[in-house]
N, C-alpha and C positions, 0 to 999 in steps of 0.2 A: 416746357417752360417751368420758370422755378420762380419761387416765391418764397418770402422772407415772411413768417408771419410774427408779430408782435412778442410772441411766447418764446422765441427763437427759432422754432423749428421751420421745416421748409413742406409747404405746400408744393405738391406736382401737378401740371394743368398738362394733357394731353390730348389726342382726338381721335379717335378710332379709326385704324385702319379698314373696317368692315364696309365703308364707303366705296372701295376698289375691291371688290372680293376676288379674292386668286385661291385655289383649291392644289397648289402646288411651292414647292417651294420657289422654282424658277420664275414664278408668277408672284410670289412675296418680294422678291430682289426687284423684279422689275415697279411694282408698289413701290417701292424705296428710289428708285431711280424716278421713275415718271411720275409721280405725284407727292409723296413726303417731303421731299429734298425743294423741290419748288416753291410747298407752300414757306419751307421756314428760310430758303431765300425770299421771298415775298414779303415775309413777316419782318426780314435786316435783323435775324438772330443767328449767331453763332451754335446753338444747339436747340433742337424742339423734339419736346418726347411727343411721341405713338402710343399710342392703346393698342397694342398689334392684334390682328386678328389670326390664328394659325388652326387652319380646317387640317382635320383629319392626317390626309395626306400627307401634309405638309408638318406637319407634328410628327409624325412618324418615321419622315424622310431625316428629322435631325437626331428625334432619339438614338436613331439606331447609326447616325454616321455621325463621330464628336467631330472631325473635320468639319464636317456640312454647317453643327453649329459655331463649330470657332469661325468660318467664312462668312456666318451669317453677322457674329458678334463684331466682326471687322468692319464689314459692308454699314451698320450702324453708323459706326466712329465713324469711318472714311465721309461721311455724307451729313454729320452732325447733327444725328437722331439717336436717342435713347429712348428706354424702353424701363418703365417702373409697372405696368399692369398689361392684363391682356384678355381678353374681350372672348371669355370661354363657354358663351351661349350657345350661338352655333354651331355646331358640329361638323357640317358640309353643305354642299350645294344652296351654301347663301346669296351666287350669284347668280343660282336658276331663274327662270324665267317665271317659275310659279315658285313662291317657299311656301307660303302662308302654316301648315299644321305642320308643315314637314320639319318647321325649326325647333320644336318643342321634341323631338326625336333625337337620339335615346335621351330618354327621362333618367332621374335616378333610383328610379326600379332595375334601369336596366344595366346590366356591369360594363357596357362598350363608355358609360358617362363615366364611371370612375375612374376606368383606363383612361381615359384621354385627358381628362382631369390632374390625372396624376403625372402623365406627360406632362402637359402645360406646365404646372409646379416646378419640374425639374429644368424645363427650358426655364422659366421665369426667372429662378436663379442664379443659373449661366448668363442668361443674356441682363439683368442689373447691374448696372455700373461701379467701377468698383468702390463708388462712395457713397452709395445706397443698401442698406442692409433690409428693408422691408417692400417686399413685392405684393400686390392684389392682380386677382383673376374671379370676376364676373362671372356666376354661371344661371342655369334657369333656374326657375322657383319651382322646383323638387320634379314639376309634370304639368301637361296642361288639364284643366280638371275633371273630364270625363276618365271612366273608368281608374280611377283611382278610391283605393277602398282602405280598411285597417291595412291589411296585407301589403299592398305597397307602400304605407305609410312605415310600416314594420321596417320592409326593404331599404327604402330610403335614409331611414335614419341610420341603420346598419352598416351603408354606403358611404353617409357623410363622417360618419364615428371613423369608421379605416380611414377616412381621409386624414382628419385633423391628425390621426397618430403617424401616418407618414408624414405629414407635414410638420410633425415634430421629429422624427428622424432626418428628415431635409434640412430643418434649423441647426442638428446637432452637427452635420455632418460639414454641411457648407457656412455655417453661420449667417446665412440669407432663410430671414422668415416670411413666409408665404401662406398668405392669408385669404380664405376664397369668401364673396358674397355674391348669396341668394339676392337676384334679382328680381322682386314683384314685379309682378304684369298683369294684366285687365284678363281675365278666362282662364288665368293659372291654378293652381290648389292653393299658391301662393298668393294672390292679387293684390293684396295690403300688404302694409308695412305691418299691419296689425297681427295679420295672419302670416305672417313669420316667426311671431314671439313663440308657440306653443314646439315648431318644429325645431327650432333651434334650443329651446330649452332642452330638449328632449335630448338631444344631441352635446350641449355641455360644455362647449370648447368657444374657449375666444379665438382659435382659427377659424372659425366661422360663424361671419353675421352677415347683414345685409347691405347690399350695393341700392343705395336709393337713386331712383330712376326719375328725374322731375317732371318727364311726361308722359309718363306711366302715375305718379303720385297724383298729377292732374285730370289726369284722365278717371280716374276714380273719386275724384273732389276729396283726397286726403286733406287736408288740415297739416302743411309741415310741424309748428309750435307743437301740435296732439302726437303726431304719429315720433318725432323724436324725442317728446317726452315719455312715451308710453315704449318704445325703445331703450331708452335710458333706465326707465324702472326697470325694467327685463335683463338688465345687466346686457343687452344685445348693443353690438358695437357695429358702426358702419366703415366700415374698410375702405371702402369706394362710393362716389355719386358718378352721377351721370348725367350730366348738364343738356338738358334736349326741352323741346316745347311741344305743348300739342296744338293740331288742330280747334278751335274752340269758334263754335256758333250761338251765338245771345238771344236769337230769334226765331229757333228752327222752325217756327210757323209757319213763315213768311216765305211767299214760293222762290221769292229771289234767294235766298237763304239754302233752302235747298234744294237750289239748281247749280248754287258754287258749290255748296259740298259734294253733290254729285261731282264736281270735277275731279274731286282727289280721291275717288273711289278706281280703285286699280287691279290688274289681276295676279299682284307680284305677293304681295305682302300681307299680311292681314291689319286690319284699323277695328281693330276693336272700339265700340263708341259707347257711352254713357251718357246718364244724366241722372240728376238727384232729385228724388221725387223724395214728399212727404213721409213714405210706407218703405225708405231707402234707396238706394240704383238701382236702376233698369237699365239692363243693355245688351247689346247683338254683339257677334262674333265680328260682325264686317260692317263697312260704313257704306257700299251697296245695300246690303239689307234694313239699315238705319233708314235710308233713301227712300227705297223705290218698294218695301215693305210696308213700313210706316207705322211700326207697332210698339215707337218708342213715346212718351208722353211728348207733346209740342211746347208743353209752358213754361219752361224752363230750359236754360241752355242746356248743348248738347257739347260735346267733346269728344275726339276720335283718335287714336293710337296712330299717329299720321306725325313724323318726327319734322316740325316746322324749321328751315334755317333760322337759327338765333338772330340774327341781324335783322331778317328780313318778312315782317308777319306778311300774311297775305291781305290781299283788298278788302275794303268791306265790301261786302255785309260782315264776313268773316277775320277773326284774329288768332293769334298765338296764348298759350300761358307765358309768357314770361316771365308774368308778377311772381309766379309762383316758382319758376326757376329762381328769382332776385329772391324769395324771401325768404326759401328753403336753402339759397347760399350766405346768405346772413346770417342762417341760424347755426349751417354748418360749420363757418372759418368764420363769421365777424366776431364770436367771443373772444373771452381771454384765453382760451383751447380750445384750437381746432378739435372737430367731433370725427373727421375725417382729414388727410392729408394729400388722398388719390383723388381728383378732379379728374373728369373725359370729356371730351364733347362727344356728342352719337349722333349725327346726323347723316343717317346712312341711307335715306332716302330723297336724294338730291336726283337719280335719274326716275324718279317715276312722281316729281314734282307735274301739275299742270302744264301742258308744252310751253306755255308761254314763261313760268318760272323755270325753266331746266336748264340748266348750264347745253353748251352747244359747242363746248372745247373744253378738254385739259387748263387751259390757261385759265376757265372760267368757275370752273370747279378750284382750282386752286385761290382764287380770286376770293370765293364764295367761304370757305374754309378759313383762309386767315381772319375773312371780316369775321364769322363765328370769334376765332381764336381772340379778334382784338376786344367785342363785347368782353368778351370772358375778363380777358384780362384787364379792362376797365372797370369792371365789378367789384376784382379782388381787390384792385388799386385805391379803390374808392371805397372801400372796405378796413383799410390800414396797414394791407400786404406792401411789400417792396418787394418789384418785381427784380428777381437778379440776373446776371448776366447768363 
């Protein structure tokens, strides 16, 4: 979905394909046939961009066959989906049955992230339209933070340096610039927005800044106004957001309180959970251990790495951030310049909602996603975007 924003330029709203995870290419096409195409007939649009997701595998299957990707770049058209960023967190087996540590694998210590990185780039380029010249691609924030020391810190920056200078041979080459952001997350090296400014300084390039994540920035009680003004002073640019909600509990004292949150503790994903105490955050790796541990303070809310359908908060006792999606897109596109132009929605954990929340069909998940897609684009609309055909 495209948007007209006030300054002339066009805002991209897309939704991540990482919702239907396929680890193959055969398994992307059929994503494209059984659930993308549906929701943007659902939506009565003519075209609706994807945030694709492409594991390993399937990144590899088109690098090395151009046929595979010109099939793919058709199969797009044919089905009125485009493609401006793409969702290069994951690496593989995002649709295992357990991911939880295993997504933060390879880090950018380790050289399989570059490579695959630099795949993506090259797809990224081929598959933007030909009336788009600037593509984003999402990745993690450097490692998750154990065993990370000077030494990989060395690494990493090493890693992200080669990037931005291919990614300046890719611009010269194809004249599509491709732009990656460090994604915070709650147990990363990276977790803030704050604690990106020091690694990407280090590193020097406006091909890479950071993809802010609004239920990741929630889940850590960032302060949007703080954390992109303190981005802006850093000369650090955001390429990408990520439109998601968290989990949020007002009363964790309260045994009803956390007997719902015990609901959403699952053994797929990880939910990193927080709270802001006086002496800073405290917080566990899983919202199990938040739970049934109990060794987070009670007096103050709690918050959990648990991506809430935008549309749809859960019951009380329990709600969503969304205020903080709404005010962090305020800040991002309601100016007189967009601070970002690549919008996603990430709500990629719609089958390990509550049974009682959990789509129960195709048709219901697709259902689920437009209503995401139509908040969204209410937002913008309500914002001063004009939304275009």
């Amino acid at each position: 979905m495209r948007f007209r924003h006030p300054d002339g330029s066009t805002v991209h709203l897309s939704y991540c394909t990482n919702v239907h995870p396929a680890e193959t290419l055969d398994g992307v096409l059929a994503q494209l046939r059984d659930h993308c195409e549906p929701v943007r007939r659902r939506l009565g649009r003519d075209r609706l961009g994807i945030g694709l997701w492409l594991a390993r595998d399937a990144a590899r299957a088109l690098i090395t066959d151009p046929s595979a990707l010109r099939g793919l770049k058709a199969e797009l058209d044919r089905r009125g989906l485009e493609v401006v960023t793409l969702n290069g967190f994951p690496y593989e087996g995002f649709g295992s049955g357990e991911v939880k540590y295993r997504v933060y694998r390879p880090d950018w210590t380790e050289p399989e992230r570059l490579a695959h990185t630099t795949d993506l780039a090259r797809l990224l380029a081929a598959l933007l339209p030909d009336d788009v010249t600037e593509g984003t691609i999402s990745t993690l924030p450097l490692a998750w933070r154990t065993a990370f020391d000077d030494t990989g810190a060395a690494t990493a920056t090493a890693a992200l340096t080669t990037l931005a200078e291919r990614l300046d041979a890719l611009a010269e080459l194809t004249g599509k610039s491709i732009r990656i952001a460090l994604e915070p997350e709650p147990g990363c090296v990276v977790e803030t927005t704050a604690d990106a400014i020091g690694p990407l300084t280090a590193v020097g390039s406006d091909r890479i800044g950071v993809c802010i994540d609004t239920c990741h920035l929630a889940t850590s009680f960032e302060d949007p106004r703080q954390a992109l003004a303190d981005l802006a002073a850093a000369s650090i640019t955001v390429p990408k957001a990520q439109l998601s909600a968290a989990l949020h509990a007002g009363e964790p004292h309260l045994p009803e309180v956390r007997a719902a949150l015990g609901a959403f503790a699952e053994p797929r994903f990880l939910h990193q959970t927080r709270t802001r105490t006086a002496a800073g955050l405290r917080g566990t790796d899983d919202l199990d251990e938040a739970v049934l541990v109990q060794v987070l303070p009670e007096s103050s809310p709690w918050r959990s790495h648990f991506h809430i359908p935008l549309h749809s908060p859960p019951a009380p006792p329990l709600t969503s951030t969304l205020p903080v999606l709404e005010d962090t897109l305020t800040r991002l596109v309601g100016g007189p310049v967009p601070l970002t132009r690549h919008l996603e929605v990430e709500t990629y954990t719609w089958q390990v909602l509550p049974d009682e929340l959990r789509p129960r069909s195709r048709t219901q998940l697709a259902e689920g996603i437009a209503a995401e897609l139509t908040l969204a684009r209410d937002l913008l609309t309500g914002l001063g975007l004009k939304e275009l055909p």
